[in-house]
N, C-alpha and C positions, 0 to 999 in steps of 0.2 A: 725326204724322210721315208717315202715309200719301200726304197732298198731299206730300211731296216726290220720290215713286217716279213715273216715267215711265211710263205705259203704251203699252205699241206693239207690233208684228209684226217677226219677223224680214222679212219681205217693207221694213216699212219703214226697218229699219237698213238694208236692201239698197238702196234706193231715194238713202236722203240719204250711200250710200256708207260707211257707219260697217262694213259686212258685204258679203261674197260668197259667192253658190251656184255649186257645179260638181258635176255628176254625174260619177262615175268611167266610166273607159274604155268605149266601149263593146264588145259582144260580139267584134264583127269587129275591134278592134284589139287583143286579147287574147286569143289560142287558150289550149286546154289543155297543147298542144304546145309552147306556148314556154315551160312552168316548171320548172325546176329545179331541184336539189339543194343548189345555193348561189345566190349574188348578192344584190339586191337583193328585202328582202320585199313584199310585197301586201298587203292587210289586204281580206281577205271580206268578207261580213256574217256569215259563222258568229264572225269572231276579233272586233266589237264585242261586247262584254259588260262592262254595269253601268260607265262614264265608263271604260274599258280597253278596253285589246288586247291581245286570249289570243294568247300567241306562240308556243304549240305549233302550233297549225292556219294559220300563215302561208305559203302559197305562196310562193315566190323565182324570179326573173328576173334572165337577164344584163343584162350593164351597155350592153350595144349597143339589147336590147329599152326597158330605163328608161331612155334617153335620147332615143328616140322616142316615150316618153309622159311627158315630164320637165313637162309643165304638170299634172300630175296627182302632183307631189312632195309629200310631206307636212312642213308646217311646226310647230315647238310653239306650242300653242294651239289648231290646228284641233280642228273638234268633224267626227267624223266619224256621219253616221246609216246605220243596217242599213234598206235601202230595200225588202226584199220578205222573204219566207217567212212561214210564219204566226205563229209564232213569235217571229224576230227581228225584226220590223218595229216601230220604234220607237223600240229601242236607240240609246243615242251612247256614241261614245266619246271622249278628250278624249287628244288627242296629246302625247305627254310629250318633253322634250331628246332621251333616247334613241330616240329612236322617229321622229327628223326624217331624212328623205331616204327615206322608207318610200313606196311610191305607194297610191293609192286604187284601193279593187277596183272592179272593175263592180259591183257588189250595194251598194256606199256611194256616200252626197252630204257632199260636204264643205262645211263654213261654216267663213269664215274672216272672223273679225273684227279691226277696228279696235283703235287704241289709246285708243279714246274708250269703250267696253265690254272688262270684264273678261269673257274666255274660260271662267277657272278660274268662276266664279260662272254663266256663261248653263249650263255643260256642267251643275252639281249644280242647276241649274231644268229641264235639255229631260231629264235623267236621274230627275226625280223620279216619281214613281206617278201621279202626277196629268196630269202632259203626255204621257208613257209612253199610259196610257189615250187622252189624248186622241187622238193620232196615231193609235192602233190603229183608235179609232173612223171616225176620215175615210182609212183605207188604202182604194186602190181594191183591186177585185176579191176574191171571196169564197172559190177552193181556191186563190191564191197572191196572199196581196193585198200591195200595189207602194204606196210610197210616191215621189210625186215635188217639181218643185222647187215648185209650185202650192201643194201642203198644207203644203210646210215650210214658204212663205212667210208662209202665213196662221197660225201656232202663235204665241200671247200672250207678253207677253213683260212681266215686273214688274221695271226697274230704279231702282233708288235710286243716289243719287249716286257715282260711281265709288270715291272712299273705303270709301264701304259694301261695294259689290261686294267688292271685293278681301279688307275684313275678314272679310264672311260667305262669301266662297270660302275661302279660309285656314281658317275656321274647321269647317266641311266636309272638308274636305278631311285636316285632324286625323286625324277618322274615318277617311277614306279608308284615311290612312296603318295605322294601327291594324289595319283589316281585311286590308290588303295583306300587315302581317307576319305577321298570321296565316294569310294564305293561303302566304306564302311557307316559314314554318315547317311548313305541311302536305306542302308538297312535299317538301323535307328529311327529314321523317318518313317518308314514302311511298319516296320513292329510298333510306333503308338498308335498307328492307323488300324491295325489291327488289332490292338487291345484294347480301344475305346469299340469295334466294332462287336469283338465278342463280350463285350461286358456289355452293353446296351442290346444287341439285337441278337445274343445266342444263349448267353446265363442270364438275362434279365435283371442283370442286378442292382438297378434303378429300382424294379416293381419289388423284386424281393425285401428290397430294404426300405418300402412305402408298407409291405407286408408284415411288416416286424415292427410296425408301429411307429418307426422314424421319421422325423421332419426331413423335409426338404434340402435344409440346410447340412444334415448330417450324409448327402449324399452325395457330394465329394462336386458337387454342380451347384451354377446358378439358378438361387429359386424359380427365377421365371423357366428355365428351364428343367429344372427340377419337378415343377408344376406339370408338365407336358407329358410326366411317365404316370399309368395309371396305377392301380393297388392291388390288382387284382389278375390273377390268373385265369382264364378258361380252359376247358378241354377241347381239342380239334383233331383233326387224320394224324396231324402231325406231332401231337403232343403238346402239353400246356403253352400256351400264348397269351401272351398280354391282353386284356380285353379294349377290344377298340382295334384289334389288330386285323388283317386280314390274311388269308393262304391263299396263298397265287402262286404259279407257275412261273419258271423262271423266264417262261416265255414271253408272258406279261411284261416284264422287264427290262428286256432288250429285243429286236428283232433282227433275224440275219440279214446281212449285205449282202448280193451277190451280183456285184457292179464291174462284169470283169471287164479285162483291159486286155488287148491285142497284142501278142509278141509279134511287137514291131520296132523298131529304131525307137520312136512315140517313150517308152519304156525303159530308155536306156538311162535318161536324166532322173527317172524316181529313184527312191530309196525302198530298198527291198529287205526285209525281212522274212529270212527261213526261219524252220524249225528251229534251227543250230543256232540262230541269232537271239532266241529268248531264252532269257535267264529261267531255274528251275527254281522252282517254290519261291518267285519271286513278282512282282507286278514293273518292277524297272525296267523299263523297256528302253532297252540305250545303247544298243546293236543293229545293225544294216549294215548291208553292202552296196552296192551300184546294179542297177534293174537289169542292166545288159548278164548277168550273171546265171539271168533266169530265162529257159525255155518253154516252159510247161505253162498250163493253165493258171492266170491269175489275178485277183481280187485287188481291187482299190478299195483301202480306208482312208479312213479322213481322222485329224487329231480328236481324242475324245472318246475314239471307239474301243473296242477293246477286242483282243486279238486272243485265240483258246486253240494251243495245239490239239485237233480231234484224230491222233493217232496215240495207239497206245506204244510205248509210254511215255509219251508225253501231256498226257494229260493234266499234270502240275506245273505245263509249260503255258500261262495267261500273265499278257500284258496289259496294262493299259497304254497307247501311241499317242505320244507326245507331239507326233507329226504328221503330214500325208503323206503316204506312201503306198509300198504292194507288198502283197504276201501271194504265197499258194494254196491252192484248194483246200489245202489235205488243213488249212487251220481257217478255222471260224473266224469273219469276221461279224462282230457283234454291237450294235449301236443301241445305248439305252434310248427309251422312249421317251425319256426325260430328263434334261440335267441333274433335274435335284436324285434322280436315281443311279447315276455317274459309279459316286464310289458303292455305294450300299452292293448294287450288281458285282461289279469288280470282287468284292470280298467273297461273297455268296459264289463266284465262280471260281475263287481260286481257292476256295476252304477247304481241308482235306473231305468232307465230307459229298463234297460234290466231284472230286477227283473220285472217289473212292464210288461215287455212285456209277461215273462212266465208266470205268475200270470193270466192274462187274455186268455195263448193260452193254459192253462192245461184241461187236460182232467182227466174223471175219475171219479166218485161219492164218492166212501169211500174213496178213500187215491187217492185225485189228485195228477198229476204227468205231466210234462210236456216232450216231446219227443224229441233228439237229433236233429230230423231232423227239427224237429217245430224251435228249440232253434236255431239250426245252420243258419236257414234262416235269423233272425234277420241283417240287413245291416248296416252297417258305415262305416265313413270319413275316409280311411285309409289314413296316410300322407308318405311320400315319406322316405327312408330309410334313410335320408341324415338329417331327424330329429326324427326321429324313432332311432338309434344310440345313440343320447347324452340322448334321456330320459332314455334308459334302460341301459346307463351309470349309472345316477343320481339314478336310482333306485335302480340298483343291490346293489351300496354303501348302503343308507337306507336299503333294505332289510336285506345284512348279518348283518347291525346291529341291527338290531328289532333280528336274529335268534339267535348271541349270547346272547342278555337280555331274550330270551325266554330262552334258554339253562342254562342259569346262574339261572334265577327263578324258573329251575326243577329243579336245584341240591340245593338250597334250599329249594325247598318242600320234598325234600326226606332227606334230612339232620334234618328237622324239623318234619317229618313224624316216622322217627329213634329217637332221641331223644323225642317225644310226651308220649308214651307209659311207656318209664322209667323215665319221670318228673311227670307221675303220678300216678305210683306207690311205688314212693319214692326211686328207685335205682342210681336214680341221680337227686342232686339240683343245682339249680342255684345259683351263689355266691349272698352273702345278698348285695353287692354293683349293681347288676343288679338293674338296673330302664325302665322306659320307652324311655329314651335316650340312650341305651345299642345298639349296633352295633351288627350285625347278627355276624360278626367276632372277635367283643372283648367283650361279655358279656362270663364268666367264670361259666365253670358246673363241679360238682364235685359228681364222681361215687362214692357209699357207697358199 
């Protein structure tokens, strides 16, 4: 079966017209000044990630600015590449229905192909480990290496005949699906973590509505818990607080780690997390790579702790690690003082209020960075451990289960990462009854 697969370059899909390259905008027709709060989104090279686009980190542009760069529209189907960082370089993402009229950033190259090649199928080849790697290998330049339209043209390209395409995209794709609900079920978990947080320990609105002369029972909680918020407000540095409460430093709270570890072999079995490995405005920490990855200076944490990119900007980049592993210098590793202060800390470090406090107290001209001691100063509400308890009850639950949906959508990337390679190069097909409704567990592959 293998004689039946085409071998070729995207350069020469380009060539017999079957594909087109266009690099996004360039610098000068895209200030920082023309984006906005609404309109139409952008897509970076930070928002490619794994065949997506991360839609928290999307810039927006009005409709007057996107119509002056309307050849730079995004269509379903486009595979978009992250064209520099050290990092992103390599990544594609593969433009979905919702995601059409989106433009392309300056930092991506779009391809856009024909109806003679399936998109769903080239995007799960240019997204695999193997091309991934290759690209990184031919990035020009060595502290910010650029990919442009020259290397993408030249990346190999294995298609079988477009029936196949389409069944081994679908059947990928499964996966895809799978990992997405799980990612989207993490979010879900994470957002009530955070609306019981800011409703109890930022609006107070337990006391407010003890303040308003309401029972217990009208407070949307268990009396005995209900019991536990007091009535009353005080004034403090920081502004009204619950009475009974205390202002503390976030330092109180947690204290730095600085347990480093030897680049040595010793380092190659752990599991490492960079900058690039934590989610943005997110606490799901469900990314690593292999320790041998890393040269530089670096930090062992332990499950529990909690991990605060201290460069800017990444500062909306804090996890909480579900495992032991290493990170680098350049991000705080952070251990509460006390379980019961686990998640309360977590919230308190990842609220835009404390991003937004280090953001303005960073120091540094070329690669700002903010200081543990700077960071630690930051003060808050701390509330009393008799309700500090039931949150980081309610948490811990949500968390272990954001970490099994994370855990369960790495062994389907590596099970899809495994089979990727020999779906195409014909050593195993998918059964012809696979469709787009095929189940990561019941779509049927059969090794030649």
């Amino acid at each position: 079966m293998g004689s039946e697969f085409q071998h070729c370059t995207i350069g020469d899909l380009c060539d017999s017209g079957c594909a087109a390259l266009q690099t996004g905008p360039f610098g000068s027709q895209l200030h920082a000044s023309d984006y906005t709060d609404t309109g139409i989104a952008v897509v970076p090279t930070e928002a490619i990630q794994e065949r997506r686009i991360d839609h928290s980190v999307l810039p927006r542009i009005n409709e007057a600015k996107a119509r002056e760069l309307r050849r730079h529209r995004l269509e379903a189907g486009d595979i978009l590449f992250a064209r520099r960082g050290a990092q992103a370089t390599g990544r594609v993402a593969l433009v979905r229905p919702s995601e059409v009229g989106f433009l392309c950033g300056t930092g991506a190259i779009r391809l856009r192909l024909g109806d003679e090649v399936s998109s769903d199928y080239v995007s799960h080849v240019l997204s695999s480990p193997a091309t991934h790697a290759w690209l990184r290998t031919r990035a020009i330049g060595a502290t910010m290496p650029n990919l442009n339209r020259a290397v993408i043209r030249s990346v190999p390209l294995s298609l079988p005949p477009l029936s196949e395409q389409t069944t081994i995209g679908r059947f990928l794709t499964s996966f895809d699906d799978k990992i997405e609900l799980n990612r989207r079920t993490n979010h879900t978990l994470e957002s009530i973590s955070r609306a019981i947080f800011k409703s109890w320990f930022v609006d107070f609105d337990p006391v407010r509505k003890k303040m308003e002369d309401r029972t217990g029972g009208e407070l949307g909680l268990p009396p005995s818990l209900a019991a536990r918020f007091p009535d009353t407000l005080v004034s403090t540095s920081i502004g009204p607080v619950p009475r009974g409460w205390d202002v503390r430093d976030l330092a109180s709270l947690v204290h730095l780690v600085t347990e480093r570890v030897e680049a040595n072999g010793e380092k190659d079995q752990e599991r490492y997390v960079a900058l690039d490995d934590m989610p943005s405005r997110s606490v799901d920490l469900n990314s690593w790579r292999a320790g041998s990855n890393v040269n530089s200076s670096i930090t062992r944490f332990h499950a529990g702790d909690i991990l605060f990119g201290s460069m800017r900007p990444y500062f909306h980049k804090v996890g909480l690690a579900p495992f032991r592993g290493i990170t680098r210098t350049t991000t705080f590793v952070l251990r509460p003082v006390s379980d019961v202060l686990q998640a309360f800390a977590l919230m308190q470090l990842s609220s835009d209020e404390v991003v937004e406090y280090a953001t303005t107290c960073s120091v540094g001209s070329t690669i700002p960075y903010v200081r543990w001691g700077t960071l630690g100063a930051y003060r808050v509400a701390v509330p009393p451990e008799v309700l500090l308890g039931p949150f980081q009850a309610i948490c811990s639950d949500l968390f272990a289960r954001m970490h099994a949906n994370s855990e369960s959508g790495r062994l389907l990337e590596d099970l899809r990462d495994v089979l990727l390679p020999r779906l195409i190069t014909g050593l195993v097909t998918t059964n012809s009854s696979c469709d787009s409704r095929a189940s990561t567990v019941g779509a049927r592959c059969e090794f030649r």
